[in-house]
C-alpha positions in Angstrom: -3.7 19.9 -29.1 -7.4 20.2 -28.8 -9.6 17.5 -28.1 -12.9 18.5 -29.8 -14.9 17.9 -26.7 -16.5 20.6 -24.8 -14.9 22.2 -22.0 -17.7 22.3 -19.3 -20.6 20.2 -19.0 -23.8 20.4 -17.6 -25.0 16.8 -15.9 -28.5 18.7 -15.0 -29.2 19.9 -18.7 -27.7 16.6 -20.4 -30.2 14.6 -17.7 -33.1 16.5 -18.9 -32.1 16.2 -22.5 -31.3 12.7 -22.9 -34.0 10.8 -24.1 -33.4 7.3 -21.3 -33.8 8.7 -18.3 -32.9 5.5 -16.5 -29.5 6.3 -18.2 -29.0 9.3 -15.6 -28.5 9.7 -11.8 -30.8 12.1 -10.4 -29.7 15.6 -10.2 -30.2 18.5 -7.8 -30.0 15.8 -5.4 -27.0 16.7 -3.2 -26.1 20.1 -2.3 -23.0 21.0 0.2 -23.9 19.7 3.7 -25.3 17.1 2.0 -22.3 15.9 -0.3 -20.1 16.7 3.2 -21.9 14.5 4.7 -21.5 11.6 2.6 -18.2 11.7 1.9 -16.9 12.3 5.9 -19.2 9.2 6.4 -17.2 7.3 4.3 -14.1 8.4 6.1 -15.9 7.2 9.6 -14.0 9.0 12.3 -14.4 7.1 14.8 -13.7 3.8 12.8 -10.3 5.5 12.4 -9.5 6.6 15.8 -10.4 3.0 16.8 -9.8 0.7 14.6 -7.4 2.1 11.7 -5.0 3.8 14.6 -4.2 0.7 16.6 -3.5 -1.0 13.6 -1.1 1.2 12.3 0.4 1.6 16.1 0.7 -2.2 16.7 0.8 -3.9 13.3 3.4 -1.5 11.6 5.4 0.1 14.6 5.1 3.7 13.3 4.7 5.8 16.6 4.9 9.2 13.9 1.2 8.7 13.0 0.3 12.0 14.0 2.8 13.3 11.3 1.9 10.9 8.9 -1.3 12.4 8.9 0.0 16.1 8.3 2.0 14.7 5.7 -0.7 13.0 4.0 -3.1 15.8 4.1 -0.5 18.4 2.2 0.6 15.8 -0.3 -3.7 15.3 -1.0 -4.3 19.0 -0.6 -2.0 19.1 -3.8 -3.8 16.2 -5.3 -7.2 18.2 -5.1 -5.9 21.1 -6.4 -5.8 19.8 -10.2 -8.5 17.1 -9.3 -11.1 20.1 -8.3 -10.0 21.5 -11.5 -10.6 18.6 -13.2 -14.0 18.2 -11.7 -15.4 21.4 -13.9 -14.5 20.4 -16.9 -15.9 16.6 -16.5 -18.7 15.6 -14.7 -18.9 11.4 -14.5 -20.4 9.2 -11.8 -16.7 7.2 -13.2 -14.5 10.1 -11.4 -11.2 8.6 -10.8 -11.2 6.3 -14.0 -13.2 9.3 -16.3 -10.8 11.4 -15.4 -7.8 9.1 -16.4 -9.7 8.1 -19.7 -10.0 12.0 -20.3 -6.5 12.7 -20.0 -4.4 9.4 -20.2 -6.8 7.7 -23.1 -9.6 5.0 -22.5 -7.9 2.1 -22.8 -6.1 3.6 -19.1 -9.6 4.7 -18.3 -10.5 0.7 -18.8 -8.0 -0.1 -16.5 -8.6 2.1 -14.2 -12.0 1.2 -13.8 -11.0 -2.2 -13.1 -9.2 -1.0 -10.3 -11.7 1.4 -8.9 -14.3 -1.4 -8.6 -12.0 -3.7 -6.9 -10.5 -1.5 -4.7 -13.4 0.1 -3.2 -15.2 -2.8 -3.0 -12.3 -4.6 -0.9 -12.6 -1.2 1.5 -16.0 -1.8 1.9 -16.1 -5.5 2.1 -13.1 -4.5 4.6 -15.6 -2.3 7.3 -17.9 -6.2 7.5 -14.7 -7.5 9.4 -14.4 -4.7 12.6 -18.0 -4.4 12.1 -18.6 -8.1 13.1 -16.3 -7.8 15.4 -17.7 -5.1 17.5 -21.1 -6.6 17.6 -19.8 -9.9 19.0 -18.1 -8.0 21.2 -21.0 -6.3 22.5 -22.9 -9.5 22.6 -20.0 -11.2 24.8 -20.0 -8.2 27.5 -23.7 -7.0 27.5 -25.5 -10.4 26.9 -23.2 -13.1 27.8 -23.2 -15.0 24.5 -20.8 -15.8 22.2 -21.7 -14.7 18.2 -19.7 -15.7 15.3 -18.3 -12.5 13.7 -19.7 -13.6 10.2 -23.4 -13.5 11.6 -23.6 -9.9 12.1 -21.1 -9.3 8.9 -23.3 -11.2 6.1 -26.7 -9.5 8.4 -25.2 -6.2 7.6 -24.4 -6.8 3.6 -27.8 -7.7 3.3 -29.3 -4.8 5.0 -26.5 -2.2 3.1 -27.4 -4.2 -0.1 -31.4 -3.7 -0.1 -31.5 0.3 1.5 -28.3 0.5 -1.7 -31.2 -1.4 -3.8 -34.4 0.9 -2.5 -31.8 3.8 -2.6 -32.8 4.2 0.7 -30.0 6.9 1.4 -29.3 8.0 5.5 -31.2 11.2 5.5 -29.3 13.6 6.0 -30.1 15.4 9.3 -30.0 11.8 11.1 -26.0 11.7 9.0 -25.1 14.9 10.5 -26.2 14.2 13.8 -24.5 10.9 14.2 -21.2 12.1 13.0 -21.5 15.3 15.2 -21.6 13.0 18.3 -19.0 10.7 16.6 -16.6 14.0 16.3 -18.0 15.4 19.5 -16.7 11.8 21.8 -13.8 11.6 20.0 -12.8 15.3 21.2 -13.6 14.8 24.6 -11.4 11.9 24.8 -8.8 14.1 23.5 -9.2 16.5 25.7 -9.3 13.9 28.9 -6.1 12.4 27.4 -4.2 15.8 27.4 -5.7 16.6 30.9 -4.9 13.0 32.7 -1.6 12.3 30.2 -0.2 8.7 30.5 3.5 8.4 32.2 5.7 10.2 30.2 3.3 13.3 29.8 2.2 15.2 27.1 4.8 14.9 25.4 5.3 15.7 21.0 7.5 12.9 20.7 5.1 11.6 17.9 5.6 14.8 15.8 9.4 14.3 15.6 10.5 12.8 11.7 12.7 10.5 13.7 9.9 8.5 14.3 8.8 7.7 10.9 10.8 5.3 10.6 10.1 0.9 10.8 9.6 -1.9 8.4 5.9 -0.6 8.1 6.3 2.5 6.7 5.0 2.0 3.5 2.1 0.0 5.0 1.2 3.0 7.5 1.3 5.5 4.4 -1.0 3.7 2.6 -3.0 2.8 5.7 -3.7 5.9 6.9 -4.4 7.3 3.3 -7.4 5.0 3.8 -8.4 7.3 6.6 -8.8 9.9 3.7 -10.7 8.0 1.6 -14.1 9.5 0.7 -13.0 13.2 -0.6 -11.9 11.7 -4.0 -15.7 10.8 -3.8 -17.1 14.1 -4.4 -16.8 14.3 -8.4 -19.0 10.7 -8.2 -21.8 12.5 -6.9 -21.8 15.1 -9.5 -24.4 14.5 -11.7 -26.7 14.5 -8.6 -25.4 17.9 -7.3 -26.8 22.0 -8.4 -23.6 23.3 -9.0 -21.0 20.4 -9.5 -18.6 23.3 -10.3 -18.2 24.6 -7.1 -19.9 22.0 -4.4 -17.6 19.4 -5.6 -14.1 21.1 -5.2 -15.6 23.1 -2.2 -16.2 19.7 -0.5 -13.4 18.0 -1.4 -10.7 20.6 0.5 -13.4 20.6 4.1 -13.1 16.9 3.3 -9.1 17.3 3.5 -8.4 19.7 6.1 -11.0 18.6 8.6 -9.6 14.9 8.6 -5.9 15.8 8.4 -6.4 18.1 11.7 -8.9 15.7 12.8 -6.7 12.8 12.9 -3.3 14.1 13.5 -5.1 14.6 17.1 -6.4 12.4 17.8 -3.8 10.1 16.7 -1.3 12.5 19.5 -4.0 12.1 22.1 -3.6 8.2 21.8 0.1 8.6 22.2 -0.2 10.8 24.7 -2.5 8.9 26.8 -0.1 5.5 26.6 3.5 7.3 26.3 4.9 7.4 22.9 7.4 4.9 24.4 4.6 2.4 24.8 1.8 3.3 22.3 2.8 0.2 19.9 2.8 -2.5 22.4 -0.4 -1.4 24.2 -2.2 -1.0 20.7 -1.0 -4.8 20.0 -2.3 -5.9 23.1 -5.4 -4.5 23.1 -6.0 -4.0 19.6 -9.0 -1.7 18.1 -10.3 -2.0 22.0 -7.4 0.6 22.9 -9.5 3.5 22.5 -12.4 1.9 24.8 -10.2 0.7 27.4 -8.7 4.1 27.6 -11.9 6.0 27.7 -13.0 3.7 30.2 -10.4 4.3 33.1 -10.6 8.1 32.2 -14.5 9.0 31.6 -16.0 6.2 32.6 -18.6 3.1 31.7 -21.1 5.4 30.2 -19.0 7.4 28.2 -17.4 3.9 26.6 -20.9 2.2 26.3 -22.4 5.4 24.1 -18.7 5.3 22.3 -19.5 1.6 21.3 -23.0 2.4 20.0 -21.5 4.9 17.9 -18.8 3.0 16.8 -21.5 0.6 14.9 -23.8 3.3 13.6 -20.2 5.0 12.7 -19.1 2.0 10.4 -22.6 2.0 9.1 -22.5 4.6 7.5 -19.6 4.2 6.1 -20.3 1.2 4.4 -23.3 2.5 2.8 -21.1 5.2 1.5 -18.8 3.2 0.4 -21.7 0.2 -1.1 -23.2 3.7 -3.1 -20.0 4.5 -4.6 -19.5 1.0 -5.9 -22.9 1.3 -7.3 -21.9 4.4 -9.4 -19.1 3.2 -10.4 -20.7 -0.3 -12.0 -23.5 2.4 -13.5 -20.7 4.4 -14.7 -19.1 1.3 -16.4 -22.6 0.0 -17.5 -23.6 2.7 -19.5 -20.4 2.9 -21.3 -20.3 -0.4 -22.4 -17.7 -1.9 -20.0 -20.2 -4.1 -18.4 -23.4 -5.4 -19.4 -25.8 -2.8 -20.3 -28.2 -3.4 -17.5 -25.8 -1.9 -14.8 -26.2 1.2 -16.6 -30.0 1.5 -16.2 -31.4 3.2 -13.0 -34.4 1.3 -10.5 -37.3 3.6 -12.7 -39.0 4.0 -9.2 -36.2 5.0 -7.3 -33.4 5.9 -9.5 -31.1 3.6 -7.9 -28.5 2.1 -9.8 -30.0 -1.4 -8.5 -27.7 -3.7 -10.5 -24.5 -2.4 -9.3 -26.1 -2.3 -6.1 -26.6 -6.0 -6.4 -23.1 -6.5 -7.9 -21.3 -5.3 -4.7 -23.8 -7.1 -2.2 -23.1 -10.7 -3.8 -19.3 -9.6 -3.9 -19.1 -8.6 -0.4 -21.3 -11.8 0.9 -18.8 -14.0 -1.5 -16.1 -12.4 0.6 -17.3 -12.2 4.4 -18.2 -16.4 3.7 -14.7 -17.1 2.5 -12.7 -15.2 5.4 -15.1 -16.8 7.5 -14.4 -20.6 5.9 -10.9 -20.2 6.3 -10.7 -18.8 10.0 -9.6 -21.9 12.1 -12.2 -20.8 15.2 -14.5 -18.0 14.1 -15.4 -17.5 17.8 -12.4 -18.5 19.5 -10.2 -15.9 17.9 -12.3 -12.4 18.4 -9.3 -10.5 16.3 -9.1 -12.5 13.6 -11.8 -10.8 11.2 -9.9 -7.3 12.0 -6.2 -8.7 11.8 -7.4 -10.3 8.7 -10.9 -8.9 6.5 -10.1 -5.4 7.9 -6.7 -5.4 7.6 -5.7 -7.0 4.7 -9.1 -5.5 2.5 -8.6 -2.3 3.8 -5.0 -2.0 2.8 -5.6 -3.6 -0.7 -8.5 -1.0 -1.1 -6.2 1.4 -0.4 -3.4 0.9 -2.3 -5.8 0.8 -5.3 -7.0 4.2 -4.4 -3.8 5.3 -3.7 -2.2 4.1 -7.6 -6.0 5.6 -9.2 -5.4 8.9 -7.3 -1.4 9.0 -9.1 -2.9 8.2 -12.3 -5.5 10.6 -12.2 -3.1 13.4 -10.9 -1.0 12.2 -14.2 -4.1 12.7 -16.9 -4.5 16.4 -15.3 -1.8 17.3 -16.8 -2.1 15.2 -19.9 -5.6 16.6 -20.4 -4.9 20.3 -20.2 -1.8 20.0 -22.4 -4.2 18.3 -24.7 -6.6 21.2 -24.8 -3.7 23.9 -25.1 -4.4 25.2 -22.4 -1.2 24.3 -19.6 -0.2 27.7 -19.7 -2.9 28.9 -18.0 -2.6 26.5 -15.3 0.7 25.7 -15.1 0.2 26.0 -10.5 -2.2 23.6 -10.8 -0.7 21.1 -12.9 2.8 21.5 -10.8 0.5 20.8 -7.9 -0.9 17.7 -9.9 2.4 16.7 -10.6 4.5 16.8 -7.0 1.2 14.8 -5.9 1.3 12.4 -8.2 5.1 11.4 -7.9 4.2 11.5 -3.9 1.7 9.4 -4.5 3.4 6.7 -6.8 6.1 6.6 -3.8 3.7 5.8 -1.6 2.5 2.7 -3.7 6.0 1.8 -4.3 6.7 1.7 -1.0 3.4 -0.1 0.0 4.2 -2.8 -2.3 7.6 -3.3 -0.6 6.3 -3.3 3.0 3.6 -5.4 2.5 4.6 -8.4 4.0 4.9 -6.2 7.5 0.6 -5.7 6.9 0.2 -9.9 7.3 3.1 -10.5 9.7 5.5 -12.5 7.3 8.6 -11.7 6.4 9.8 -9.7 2.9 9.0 -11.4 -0.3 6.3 -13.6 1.5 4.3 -15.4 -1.0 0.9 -13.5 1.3 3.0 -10.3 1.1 2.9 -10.8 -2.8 -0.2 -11.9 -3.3 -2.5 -9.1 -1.7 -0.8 -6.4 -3.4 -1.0 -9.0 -6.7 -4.9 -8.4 -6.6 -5.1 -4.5 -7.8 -1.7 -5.2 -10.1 -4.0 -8.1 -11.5 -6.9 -6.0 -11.7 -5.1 -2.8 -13.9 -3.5 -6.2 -16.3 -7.4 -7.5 -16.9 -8.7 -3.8 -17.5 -5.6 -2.7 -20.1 -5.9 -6.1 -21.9 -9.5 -5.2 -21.9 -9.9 -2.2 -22.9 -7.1 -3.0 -25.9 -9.4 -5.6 -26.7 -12.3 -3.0 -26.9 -9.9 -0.7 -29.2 -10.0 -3.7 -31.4 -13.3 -5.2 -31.5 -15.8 -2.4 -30.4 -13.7 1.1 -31.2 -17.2 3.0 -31.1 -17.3 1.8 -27.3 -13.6 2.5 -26.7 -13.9 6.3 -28.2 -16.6 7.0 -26.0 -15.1 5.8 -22.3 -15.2 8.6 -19.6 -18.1 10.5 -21.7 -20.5 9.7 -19.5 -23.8 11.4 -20.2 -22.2 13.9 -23.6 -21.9 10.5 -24.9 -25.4 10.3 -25.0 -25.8 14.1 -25.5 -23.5 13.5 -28.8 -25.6 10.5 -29.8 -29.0 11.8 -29.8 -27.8 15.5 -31.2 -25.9 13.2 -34.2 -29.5 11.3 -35.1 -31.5 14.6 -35.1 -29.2 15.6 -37.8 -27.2 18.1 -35.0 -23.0 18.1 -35.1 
């Protein structure tokens, strides 16, 4: 059944004809390179290959990484299929939880919401924890002196939190460049790793499906989905592109392929390098210094010292990216009523969405002091803040992504059949479909695995808990937006509208149906 709302939008027409233009994100902002850009940023190759791989290595004992990211990118390459489809008909800086409130209702859209906030923001606040880790590092080797993690942590979510303020965005040509070299290192390493192989040669061990196997499993799914993470970004940045129809869902497949080849190579060169045999216990040794120390005996101390400079600028980036698509999401969420109304007014000078922007730096700061509170010797124990911020914030993130991204492939289906018009993509919405039950697998199996991710055993009260925070989030945003359907129906009706809300509004009180 029809839903009475139009089938396409146009962000750039309803921005000019809307009436509050601090109500609107700037569009013609972002075309492709640009959007590219932004989203691989958030994905932060080299952040992977060095800090995300280890972890999954050591911490979960999966030695089939490689595979797991071949896996991962056919199981999202059918997620983007209905989600670019999705993208033409709606056009949100919301994404994920419009698109859920389009198709499942907006009391799900409420939820979701909920979920989308705290999720990304634990990924973000996540990046503080290797990122403060590096820089002591390079403080210990370079100038012989000993900095607290936390010190270069809270430095950076004030300096993210004012450029995310003065919408001071990396320009774009400086964006490029950086990840070009990022890519560029990261190839040569896995080049010198095939050419000077570690003991047992170059071997594909790490391709076989017997090794997908462990305790960690689910953990290392979910894990490595985080490497993805940034491609389900595009349709946020839609109201700021041309031609959201086609940049979008163009972006979001180079998003996919690039890091699913990307990746799967990198995570065999690392193998390959330290023998499948031995790849987990080297990566628990040496943690996310594997890569370095491998670069090191095989291209030398200047190759590694550039590597660690772009390491930092790397994880930079992709906490501005990240910090930004908070931001839209809190605007999102502001102009529809789920949150006060002033995180749904743009900075008039800059068109930042300031409050949101101000939202996620307090949240992170809140964050970074706590972890670094509870850590027993913030400088005696150099691992700590990746073992535990990184680890733990990143996987939560995750699996919060990783549930929003079932959902959403769920309301694909549920919205075309709503607007009678399945039949007509019936490929797509089976593609929605096998991704979405792949997806909710993955979550299951998360869930069970969790205690694997904080080194406890199954059922630990830890292993509970950190998964407990996006279940507790979904529970706050249903009973919330049930308690919207309620109290404030005019509000509820109108989640995941985004600007036609407004479009609607004004064209009702000039007398226009």
């Amino acid at each position: 059944m029809a839903t009475g709302r139009p089938a396409t939008l146009d962000p750039a027409a309803e921005i000019r004809t809307y009436k509050g233009q601090d109500r609107a994100l700037r569009a013609d902002r972002l075309g492709t390179a640009g959007l590219l850009l932004s989203v691989l940023a958030a994905s932060a190759p080299l952040m992977v290959v060095a800090g995300v791989m280890p972890t999954t290595f050591g911490v979960m004992g999966v030695v089939g990484q490689p595979l797991l990211f071949v896996i991962l990118g056919i199981v999202l390459a059918l997620f983007g299929i209905g989600y670019a489809e999705m993208s033409r008909h709606v056009h949100n800086a919301g994404a994920l939880y419009a698109y859920i409130a389009r198709g499942l209702g907006p009391t799900a859209g409420v939820g979701a919401s909920v979920v989308a906030l705290v999720a990304y923001s634990a990924m973000q606040v996540g990046v503080y924890g290797i990122l403060g880790f590096e820089i002591s590092g390079l403080f210990a080797t370079y100038l012989g002196t000993e900095l607290a993690w936390w010190i270069p942590a809270l430095l950076a979510v004030a300096v993210t939190g004012a450029l995310g303020w003065l919408k001071i965005d990396l320009n774009a040509r400086v964006l490029g460049v950086l990840l070009l070299v990022e890519c560029a290192l990261v190839v040569i390493f896995d080049v010198a790793a095939l050419a000077k192989p570690g003991p047992e040669g170059v071997s594909l061990h790490a391709f076989d499906p017997a090794t997908l196997s462990g305790a960690g499993l689910g953990t290392a799914l979910c894990f490595c989905i985080a490497a993805f993470v940034g491609f389900e970004q595009s349709p946020v940045y839609a109201e700021e592109t041309s031609k959201p129809h086609i940049v979008v869902s163009r972006v979001m497949f180079l998003a996919i392929g690039f890091v699913a080849v990307f990746f799967a190579v990198s995570a065999w060169a690392l193998t390959v390098a330290t023998g499948p045999s031995r790849v987990v216990a080297t990566s628990a040794e040496n943690g996310p210094g594997l890569l370095f120390a491998l670069t090191e005996t095989r291209l030398g101390t200047t190759f590694t010292d550039v590597l660690h400079v772009l390491f930092v600028t790397g994880m930079f980036a992709a906490m501005l990216s990240f910090h930004n698509v908070v931001a839209r999401y809190a605007f999102a969420m502001g102009r529809e009523g789920l949150l006060p109304a002033a995180f749904g007014r743009t900075n008039a000078g800059t068109g930042a969405p300031g409050t949101g922007s101000l939202l996620q730096t307090a949240v992170a700061a809140l964050v970074v002091i706590a972890f670094a509170l509870a850590d027993d010797k913030p400088t005696g124990d150099p691992t700590a803040p990746v073992l535990h911020l990184f680890t733990w914030m990143g996987s939560v993130g995750a699996l919060g992504v990783t549930l929003l991204m079932s959902a959403a492939s769920f309301a694909v289906i549920a919205f075309f059949v709503r607007r009678g018009t399945a039949a007509a993509q019936k490929w797509r919405l089976a593609a929605a479909g096998a991704a979405g039950l792949a997806l909710l697998a993955i979550v299951v199996y998360t869930v069970k695995d969790f205690g694997v991710l904080v080194n406890a055993g199954e059922g630990s009260a830890l292993g509970r808990i950190l998964p407990g925070i996006i279940a507790a989030a979904a529970v706050i945003g249903l009973g919330y937006g049930l308690l919207l359907r309620r109290r404030r129906p005019e509000t509820h009706a109108r989640i995941g509208l985004g600007n036609e809300a407004f479009r609607l509004e004004q064209a009702a009180a000039e007398g226009r149906d």
